[in-house]
C-alpha positions as CSV (number, residue, x, y, z in Angstrom):
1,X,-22.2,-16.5,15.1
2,X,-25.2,-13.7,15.7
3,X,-24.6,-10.3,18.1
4,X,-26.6,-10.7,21.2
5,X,-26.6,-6.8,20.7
6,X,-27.1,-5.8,17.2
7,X,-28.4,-9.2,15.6
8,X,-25.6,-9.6,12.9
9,X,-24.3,-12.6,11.5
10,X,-20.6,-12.6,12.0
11,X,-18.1,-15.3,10.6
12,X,-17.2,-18.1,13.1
13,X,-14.3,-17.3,16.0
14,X,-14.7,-13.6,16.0
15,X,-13.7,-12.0,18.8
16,X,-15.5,-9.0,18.9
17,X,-18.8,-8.6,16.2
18,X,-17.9,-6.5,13.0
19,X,-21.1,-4.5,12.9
20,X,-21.6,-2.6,16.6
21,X,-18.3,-4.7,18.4
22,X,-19.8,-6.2,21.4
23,X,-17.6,-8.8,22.4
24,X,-18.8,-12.4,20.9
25,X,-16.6,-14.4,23.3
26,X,-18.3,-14.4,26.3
27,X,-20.3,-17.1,28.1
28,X,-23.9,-17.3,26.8
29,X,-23.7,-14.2,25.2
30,X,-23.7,-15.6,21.1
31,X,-26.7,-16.8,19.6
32,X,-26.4,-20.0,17.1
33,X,-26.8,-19.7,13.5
34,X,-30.7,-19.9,12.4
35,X,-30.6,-23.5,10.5
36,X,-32.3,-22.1,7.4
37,X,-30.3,-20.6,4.4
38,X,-30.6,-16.6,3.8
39,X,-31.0,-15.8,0.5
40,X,-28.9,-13.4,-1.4
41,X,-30.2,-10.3,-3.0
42,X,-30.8,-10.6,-6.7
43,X,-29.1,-8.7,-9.6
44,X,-32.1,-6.4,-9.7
45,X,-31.9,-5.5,-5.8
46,X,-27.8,-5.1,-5.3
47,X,-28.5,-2.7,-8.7
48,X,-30.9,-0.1,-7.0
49,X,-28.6,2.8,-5.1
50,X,-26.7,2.9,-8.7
51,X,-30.2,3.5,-10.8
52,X,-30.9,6.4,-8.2
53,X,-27.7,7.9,-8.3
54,X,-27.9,8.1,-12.0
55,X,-31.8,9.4,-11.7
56,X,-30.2,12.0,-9.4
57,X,-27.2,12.9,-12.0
58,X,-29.6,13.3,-15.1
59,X,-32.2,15.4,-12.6
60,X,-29.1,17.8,-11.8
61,X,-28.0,17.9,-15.6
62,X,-31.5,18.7,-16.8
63,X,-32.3,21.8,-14.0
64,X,-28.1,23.5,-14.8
65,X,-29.8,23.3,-18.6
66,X,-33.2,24.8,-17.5
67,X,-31.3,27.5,-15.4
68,X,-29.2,28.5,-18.3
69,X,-32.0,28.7,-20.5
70,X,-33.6,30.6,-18.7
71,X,-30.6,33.1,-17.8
72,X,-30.4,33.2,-21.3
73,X,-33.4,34.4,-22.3
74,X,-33.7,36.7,-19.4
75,X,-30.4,38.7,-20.7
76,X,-31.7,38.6,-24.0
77,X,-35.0,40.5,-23.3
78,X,-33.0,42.9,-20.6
79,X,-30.3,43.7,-23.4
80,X,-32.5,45.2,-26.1
């Protein structure tokens, strides 16, 4: 079944749709299944928030090293 409202494919006999829950049980109000088959992501795409969380994780790690470098050589030169 597909949300009049949000467009969602929902499994058949829901009640209400699990994405925005209009109700799916009225007259005329549910769309039909589109006859072609959707095609699932691929390994590559289902991958991509967890290669930019770890982008994010080594940016952080690499600026805290950079700041405490740089703390470093600033207490050096101000404890001479």
């Amino acid at each position: 079944m597909i949300c009049p409202r949000c467009g969602k494919s929902n499994p058949e006999g829901t009640e209400f749709c699990l994405y925005c829950g209009a109700n799916l049980q009225e007259k005329g109000s549910v769309k039909e299944e589109p006859e072609y088959e959707m095609k699932s992501m691929s390994d590559s795409q289902k991958n991509v928030p967890a290669i930019k969380k770890e982008n994010s994780r080594k940016n952080l790690f690499i600026i805290i090293i950079g700041c405490i470098v740089l703390i470093s050589i600033i207490l050096v030169f101000l404890l001479r």
